[in-house]
Structures are given as C-alpha cells and as structure tokens.
C-alpha positions in Angstrom: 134.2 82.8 158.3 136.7 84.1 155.9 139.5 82.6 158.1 138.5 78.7 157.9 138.7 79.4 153.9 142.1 80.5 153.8 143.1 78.0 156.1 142.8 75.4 153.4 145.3 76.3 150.9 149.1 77.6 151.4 149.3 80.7 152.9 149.7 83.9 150.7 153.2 85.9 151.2 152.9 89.3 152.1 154.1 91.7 149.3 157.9 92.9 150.9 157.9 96.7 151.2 159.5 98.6 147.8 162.7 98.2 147.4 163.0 94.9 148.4 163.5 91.9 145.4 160.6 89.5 145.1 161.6 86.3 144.2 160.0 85.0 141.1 159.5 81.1 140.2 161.8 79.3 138.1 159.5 78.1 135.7 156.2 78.2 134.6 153.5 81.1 132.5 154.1 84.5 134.4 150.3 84.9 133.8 147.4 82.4 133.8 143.4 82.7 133.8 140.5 83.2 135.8 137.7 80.8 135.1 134.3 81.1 135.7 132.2 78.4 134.0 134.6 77.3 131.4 135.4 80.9 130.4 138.2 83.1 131.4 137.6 86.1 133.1 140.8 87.7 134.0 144.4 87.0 134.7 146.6 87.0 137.2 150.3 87.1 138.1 152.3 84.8 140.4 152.8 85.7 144.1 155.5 84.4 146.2 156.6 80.7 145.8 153.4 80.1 144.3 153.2 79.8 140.3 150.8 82.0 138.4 149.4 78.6 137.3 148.9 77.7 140.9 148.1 80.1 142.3 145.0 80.2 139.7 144.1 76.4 140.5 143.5 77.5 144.1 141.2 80.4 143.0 139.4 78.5 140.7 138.4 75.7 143.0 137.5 78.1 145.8 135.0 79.7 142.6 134.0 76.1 141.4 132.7 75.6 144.9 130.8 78.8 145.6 129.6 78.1 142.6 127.9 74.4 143.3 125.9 76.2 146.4 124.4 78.3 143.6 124.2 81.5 145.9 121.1 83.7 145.8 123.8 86.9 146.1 126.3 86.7 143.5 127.2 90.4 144.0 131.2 90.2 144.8 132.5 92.7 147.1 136.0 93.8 148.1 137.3 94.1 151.5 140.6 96.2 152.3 142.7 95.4 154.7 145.3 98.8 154.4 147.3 97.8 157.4 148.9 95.1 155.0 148.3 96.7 151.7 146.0 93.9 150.6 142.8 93.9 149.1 140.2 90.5 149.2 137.5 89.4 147.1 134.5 87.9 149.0 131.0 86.2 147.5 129.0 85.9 150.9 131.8 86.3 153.8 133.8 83.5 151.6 137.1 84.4 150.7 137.9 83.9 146.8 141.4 85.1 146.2 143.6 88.2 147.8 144.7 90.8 145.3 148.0 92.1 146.0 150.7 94.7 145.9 152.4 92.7 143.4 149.3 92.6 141.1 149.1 96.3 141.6 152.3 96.3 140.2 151.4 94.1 137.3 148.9 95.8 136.0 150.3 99.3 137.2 147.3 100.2 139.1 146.1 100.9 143.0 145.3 97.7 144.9 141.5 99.5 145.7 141.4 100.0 141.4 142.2 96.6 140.8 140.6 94.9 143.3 137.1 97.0 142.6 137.8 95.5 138.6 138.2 92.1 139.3 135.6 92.0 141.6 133.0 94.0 139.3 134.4 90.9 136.7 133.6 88.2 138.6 130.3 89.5 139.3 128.9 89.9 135.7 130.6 85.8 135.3 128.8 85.0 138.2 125.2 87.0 137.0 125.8 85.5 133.8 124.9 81.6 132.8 126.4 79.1 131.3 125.6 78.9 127.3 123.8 75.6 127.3 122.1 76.9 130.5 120.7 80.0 129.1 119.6 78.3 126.0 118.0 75.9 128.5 116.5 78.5 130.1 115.4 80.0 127.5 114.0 77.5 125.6 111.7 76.0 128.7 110.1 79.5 129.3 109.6 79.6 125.8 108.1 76.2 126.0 105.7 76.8 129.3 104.6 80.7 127.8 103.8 78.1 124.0 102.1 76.3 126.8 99.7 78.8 128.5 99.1 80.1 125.3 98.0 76.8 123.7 95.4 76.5 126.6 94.2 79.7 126.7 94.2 79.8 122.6 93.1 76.1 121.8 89.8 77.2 120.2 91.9 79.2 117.9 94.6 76.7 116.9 91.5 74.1 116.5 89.5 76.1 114.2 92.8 77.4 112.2 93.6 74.0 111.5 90.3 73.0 110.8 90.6 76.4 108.0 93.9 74.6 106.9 92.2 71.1 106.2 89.1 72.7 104.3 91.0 74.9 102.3 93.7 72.2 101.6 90.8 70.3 99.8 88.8 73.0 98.6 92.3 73.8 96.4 93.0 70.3 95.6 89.5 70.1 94.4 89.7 73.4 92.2 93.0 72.3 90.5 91.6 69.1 89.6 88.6 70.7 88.6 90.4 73.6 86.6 92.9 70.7 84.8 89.5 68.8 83.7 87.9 72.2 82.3 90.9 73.1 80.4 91.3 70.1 78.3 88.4 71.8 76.6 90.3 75.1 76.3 92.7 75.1 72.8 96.5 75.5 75.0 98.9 73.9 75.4 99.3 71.7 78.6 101.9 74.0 80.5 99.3 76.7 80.0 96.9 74.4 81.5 99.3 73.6 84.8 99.9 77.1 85.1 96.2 78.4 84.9 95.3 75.1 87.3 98.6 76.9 89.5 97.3 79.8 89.9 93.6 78.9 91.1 95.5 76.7 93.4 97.4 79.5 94.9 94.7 81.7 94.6 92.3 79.5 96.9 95.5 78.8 99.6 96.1 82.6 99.7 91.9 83.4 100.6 92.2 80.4 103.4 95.0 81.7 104.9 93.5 84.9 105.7 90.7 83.2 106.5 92.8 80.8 109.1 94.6 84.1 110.2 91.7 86.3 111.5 90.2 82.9 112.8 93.2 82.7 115.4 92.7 86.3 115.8 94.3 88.8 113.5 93.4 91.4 112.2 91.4 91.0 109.0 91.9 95.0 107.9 95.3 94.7 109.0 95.5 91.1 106.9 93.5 92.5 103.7 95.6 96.7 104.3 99.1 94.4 104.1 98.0 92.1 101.1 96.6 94.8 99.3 99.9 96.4 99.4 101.8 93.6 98.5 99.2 93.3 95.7 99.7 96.9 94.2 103.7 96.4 94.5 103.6 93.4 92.5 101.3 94.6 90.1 103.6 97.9 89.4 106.6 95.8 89.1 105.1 93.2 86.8 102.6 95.2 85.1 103.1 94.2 81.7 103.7 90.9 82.5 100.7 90.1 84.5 98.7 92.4 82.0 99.4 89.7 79.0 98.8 87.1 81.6 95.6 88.0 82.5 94.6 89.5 78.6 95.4 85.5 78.2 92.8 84.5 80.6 90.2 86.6 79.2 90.8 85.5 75.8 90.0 81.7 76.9 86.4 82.7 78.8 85.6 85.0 76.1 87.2 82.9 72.8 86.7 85.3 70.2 88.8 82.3 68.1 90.5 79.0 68.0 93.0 76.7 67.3 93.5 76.4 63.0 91.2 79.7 63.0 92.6 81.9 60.2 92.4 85.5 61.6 93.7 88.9 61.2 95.0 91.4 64.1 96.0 94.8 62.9 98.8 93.8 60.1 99.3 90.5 60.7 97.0 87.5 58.8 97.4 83.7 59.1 96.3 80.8 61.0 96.3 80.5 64.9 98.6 77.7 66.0 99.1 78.3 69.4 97.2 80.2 72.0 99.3 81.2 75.7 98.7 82.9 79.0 101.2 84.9 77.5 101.0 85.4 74.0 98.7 83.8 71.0 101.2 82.9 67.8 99.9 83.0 64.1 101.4 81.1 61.3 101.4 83.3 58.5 100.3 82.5 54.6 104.0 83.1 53.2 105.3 81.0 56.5 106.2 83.3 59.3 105.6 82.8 62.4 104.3 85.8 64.3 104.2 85.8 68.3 101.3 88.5 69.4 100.7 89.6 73.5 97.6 88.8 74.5 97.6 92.4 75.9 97.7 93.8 72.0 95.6 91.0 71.0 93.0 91.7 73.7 93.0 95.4 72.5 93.1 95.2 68.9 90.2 94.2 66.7 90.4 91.0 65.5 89.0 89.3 61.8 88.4 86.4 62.2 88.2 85.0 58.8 87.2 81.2 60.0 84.2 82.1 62.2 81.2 80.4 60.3 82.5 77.7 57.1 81.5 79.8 54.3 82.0 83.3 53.2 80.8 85.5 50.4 83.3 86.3 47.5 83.1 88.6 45.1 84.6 89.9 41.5 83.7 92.9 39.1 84.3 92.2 35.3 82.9 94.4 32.4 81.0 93.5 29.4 80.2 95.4 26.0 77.9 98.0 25.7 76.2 96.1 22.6 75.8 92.9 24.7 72.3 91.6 25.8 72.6 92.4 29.6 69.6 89.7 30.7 71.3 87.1 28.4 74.5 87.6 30.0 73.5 87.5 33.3 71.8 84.1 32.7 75.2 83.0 30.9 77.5 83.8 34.0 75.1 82.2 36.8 75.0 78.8 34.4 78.9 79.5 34.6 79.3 80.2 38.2 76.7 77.3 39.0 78.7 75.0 37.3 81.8 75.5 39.3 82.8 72.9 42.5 82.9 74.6 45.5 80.7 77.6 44.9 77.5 77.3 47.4 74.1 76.7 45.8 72.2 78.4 48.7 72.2 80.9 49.0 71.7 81.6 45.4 74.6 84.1 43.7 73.9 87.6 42.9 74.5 89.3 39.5 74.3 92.6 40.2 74.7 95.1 37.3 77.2 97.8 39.3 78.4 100.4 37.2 78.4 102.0 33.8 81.7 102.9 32.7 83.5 104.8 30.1 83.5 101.4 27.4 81.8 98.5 29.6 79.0 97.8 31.1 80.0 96.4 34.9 79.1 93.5 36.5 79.6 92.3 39.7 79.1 88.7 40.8 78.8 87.7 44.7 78.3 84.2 45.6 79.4 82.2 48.6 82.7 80.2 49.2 84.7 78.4 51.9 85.6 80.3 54.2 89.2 78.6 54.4 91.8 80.5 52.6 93.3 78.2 50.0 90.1 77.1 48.8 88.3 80.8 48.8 91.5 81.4 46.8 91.1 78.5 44.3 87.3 78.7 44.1 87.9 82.4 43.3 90.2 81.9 40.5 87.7 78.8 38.7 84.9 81.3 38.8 86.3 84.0 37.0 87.8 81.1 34.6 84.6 79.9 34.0 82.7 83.2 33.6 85.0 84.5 30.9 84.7 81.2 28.9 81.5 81.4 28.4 80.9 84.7 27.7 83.4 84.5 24.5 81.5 81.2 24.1 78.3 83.2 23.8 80.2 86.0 22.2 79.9 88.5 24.3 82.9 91.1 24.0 84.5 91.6 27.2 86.1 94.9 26.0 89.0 96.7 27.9 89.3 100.7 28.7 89.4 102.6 25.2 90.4 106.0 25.1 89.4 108.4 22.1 91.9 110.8 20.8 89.8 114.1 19.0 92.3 116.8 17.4 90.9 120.1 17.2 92.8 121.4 14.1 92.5 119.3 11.0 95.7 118.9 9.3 95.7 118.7 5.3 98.1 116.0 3.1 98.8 117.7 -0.3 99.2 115.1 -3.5 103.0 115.0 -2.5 102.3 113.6 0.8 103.4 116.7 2.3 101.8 118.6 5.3 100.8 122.0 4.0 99.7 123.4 7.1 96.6 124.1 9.4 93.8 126.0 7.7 93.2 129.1 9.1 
C-alpha cells in the first residue's frame, strides 16, 4: 500500500555511502517547513536533485490528503528499513515522507532519533485542531450542554426572571416613592438622589439573592458571602458610612430643621444645610461650621428654635429704703409696656436675693425665641425697667464697700498727726 504512494512523486535518491560528495541544488532555501493545517511543524533539508522547497511541497500534499479522509488513527509511526539506512513516516500504511541519512546529518542525529521526533511531531499536529475548529468545537458543546441545561433548568430560569421583573418594579416603585417622601425632608436634592440611590440598590441587592437561591443556590452560601462582603466594606469605610447613616437617622428622627438656631457642643448658630454627610451651621459672627452627622448624632443638641417663644431673664438690684410691692408693680407696668414681650403667660417678679447694699430682683418673662429679637427685646426691657424706676425714684444703688479703721488717729491745731493713742 505504501508502494502506489511513492509511486506518484519523483523517486527519492538513496543517501551515497560516507565519503562520497552529495550534490546540493544550485539554488533555492537549504531548509523549508513542514505544515500541518497552516502551521509549521518542522523542517527539513533538501535531498538529491530535489530542493528543500520541493521536496516539502510533495510532503505537504501527501499530509493535505491524509488529512481530507480525516482518519480515525492519527497516531504516526515509523518504519525502518536498515538495509538502506532509511527511516519512513506512515499514518495508516500511507507513506508521508522518508527521513534520510542526509537529514541525520543535518540535524546531527541517528536516522531512528529523528525519524521517532518527527513522527511523535506530526502526531500531536495531527491530534491537534485547527484554531477556528477548536473554537467551533468548543463553542457548539458549550451551546448543546447551555442546551440540556435550559431544559432540564427551565423552571428555574422562568421563575429567576420572573424575580428580575418584580424586583425591577418593586425598586422603581421605592425610588419614586423615596424621591416623593423626601421633598418633605429639609436636604438638598443630591441628598435626596442619593438616599432614593441607595433604597434602589438596596431592593436590587435583596432580589437578587432572592432570584439566586430561586435558580438554586445556596441561600447560606449567598447570605455567608454577602455578609462578608458586608463586614469588609463596613471596616474599610467605617467612618464614612457611620456619618452616612448618623445622616439618615437624623432625617426619621429630626431633632431640628432648616433656619433652626441650635447649639452642638461649642458651636451656636443657624442650620443651613442638613447632608447624609454632614449638617452645616451658619454661625452669629458669620462662620460657617461643617459638623458630621456622626458627632452631631452623639452630641447633645440645643435647639434654641424648637417652640417660637422662650423665657428670658435679668437680675437688677434696688435700694434697701425702696417700697418693694411698689416697685414690683412699677417694673411689670414697664415690662408690659414693651413690644415683643409676651402677655401670657404673665411675667414673674421674683424678689431673688438680699445683698450686701440692694435688694435683688429678678424679672422672667417670655420672648421670641429667635435670636436677634430675644436679643433686642432683652435690651428694651431692661431700658424700660430702669426708666421707670428713677422715674418713680427708686435708687438703683451699686455695690458699696465700708472702710472701718480700728485705731483712731488724732489732728493737732497744726494739722499735724500726733500719733495713735495708746
């Protein structure tokens, strides 16, 4: 069988015994390749009269056609023929190429060593497909297992997406929901997206678990992985999600507003603008103070704004000779009399303390509870309240201090000092 093969290209010189010159072709590569499905395998010498570059057509076209029968056994084997020092390479009794003495000589091995390469070579080419072939291949059992599995699994896939759809509206729903809700809530709009974000995300990240262990994974495995994920993030982000969510506790629970005038630990002035991340006060002399809701959340806050009025109070002192009843009656008239000072409830004239040279009075009435007027309102009162006592004449003495000396010193007719008196 190996015969009728050889028979159809030029027959292939013996190598001469050593010693003798082999005549080598006048022109042309002194190598060229092997190719097995567009990719070289090994090269080969020239042989005789025939060019490397020949000599490699031949052998390529006996592969080529081997190769279109698509042989079940692609195992090449090497048959020695020691009688001529020649070695051939065979792929089911069909001659592919003869190896040699001179290509023993080329590569400087044994005909049997290089004849047991080339053909071990051709083999893996042979075992081996083509690129687009293998991708092919691959691909199509990839697509018939995607196929089997779809069958068996179509329950699965059906109620995942049907998972997918709910939860897709469920979370559209919430973040239109959310949006509406916080126009009601004193931030600003970014603060709004973001909060409207996150319940967004929030309701996506429960459906796909949900979708997961509905086309059969693991929910402890599902709930074990997020957990970690969850405990990760939160180290590495602690402080930062820790003022976020300070943020969103401060919105449920709203211990103040927008244009409330507060004060958190020593910082006092009016809320302008209240974050996930931080709330920022507008002080009285003009600063601005940014505060994170994570020291906000923790610290006790005044807030000074809460209800629209407020009690004020001041302590002034009056003269031990004045009529205390008559006063009294004299500084509510006054304090009456004043705009902005609340009628109800009435103001309290409450006699306080008796002290070294007045009698003091303190007077408590209620204001608004805005700063600048609890400030001005404050300032007309005690105007008013001193006017009218020295209207009334009532003394409003300040501290006096009484200076007794022990030894009495005498002034003689000269003027002179003339000593203590023992």
């Amino acid at each position: 069988m190996g015969q009728g093969l050889t028979q159809e290209i030029p027959p292939i010189p013996v190598t001469p015994p050593p010693g003798e010159t082999q005549p080598i072709p006048a022109s042309g590569p002194f190598f060229a390749d092997i190719v097995v499905r567009g990719r070289p395998v090994f090269q080969l010498g020239s042989l005789g009269e025939l060019s490397a570059t020949e000599r490699a057509q031949i052998i390529n076209r006996r592969i080529a056609s081997v190769l279109v029968q698509n042989p079940v056994n692609r195992t090449v084997s090497v048959v020695l023929d020691p009688q001529r020092d020649i070695a051939t390479l065979q792929l089911n009794n069909r001659v592919l190429m003869t190896v040699t003495q001179q290509d023993a000589q080329d590569f400087n091995l044994e005909v049997e060593t290089l004849a047991q390469q080339w053909a071990k070579q051709l083999t893996q080419a042979f075992e081996q497909p083509p690129l687009a072939i293998d991708v092919g291949q691959r691909l199509l059992s990839t697509l018939r297992q995607f196929q089997r599995d779809t069958i068996d699994n179509l329950p699965s896939f059906i109620g995942m997406i049907l998972v997918a759809i709910a939860t897709g509206l469920i979370a559209t729903s919430m973040r239109r929901l959310t949006l509406a809700g916080a126009h009601r809530w004193e931030i600003d709009r970014s603060s709004k997206i973001l909060v409207s974000r996150l319940v967004y995300g929030v309701v996506w990240v429960v459906g796909a678990i949900v979708a997961l262990g509905v086309l059969g994974l693991d929910f402890a495995t599902l709930l074990g992985t997020l957990g970690l994920t969850s405990v990760a993030i939160g180290f590495s982000l602690k402080d930062i999600l820790s003022n976020y969510f300070s943020g969103i506790i401060l919105l449920i629970s709203r211990p103040f507003h927008l244009g409330d005038q507060i004060v958190i630990k020593e910082f006092e002035g009016t809320v302008t603008q209240i974050q996930l991340r931080a709330t920022t006060l507008k002080t009285y002399d003009g600063r601005v103070v940014y505060i994170p809701n994570q020291e906000v959340f923790g610290a006790t806050i005044i807030n000074n704004t809460a209800s629209t009025v407020r009690r004020n109070s001041i302590i002034f002192g009056i003269d031990y000779n004045a009529d205390i009843t008559k006063a009294k009656q004299i500084i509510i008239d006054a304090v009456l009399g004043v705009e902005g000072i609340e009628k109800e409830p009435n103001p309290d004239i409450l006699v306080r303390e008796l002290a070294a040279s007045t009698v003091n009075i303190e007077v408590r009435c209620w204001v608004n509870s805005r700063r600048l007027p609890f400030l001005e309102t404050t300032s007309l009162m005690a105007q008013a309240i001193k006017e009218a006592l020295e209207q009334a004449g009532i003394g409003m003495p300040t501290e006096i201090h009484t200076l007794q000396f022990r030894d009495e010193l005498k002034i003689s007719d000269n003027g002179r000092g003339l000593g203590n008196k023992e």
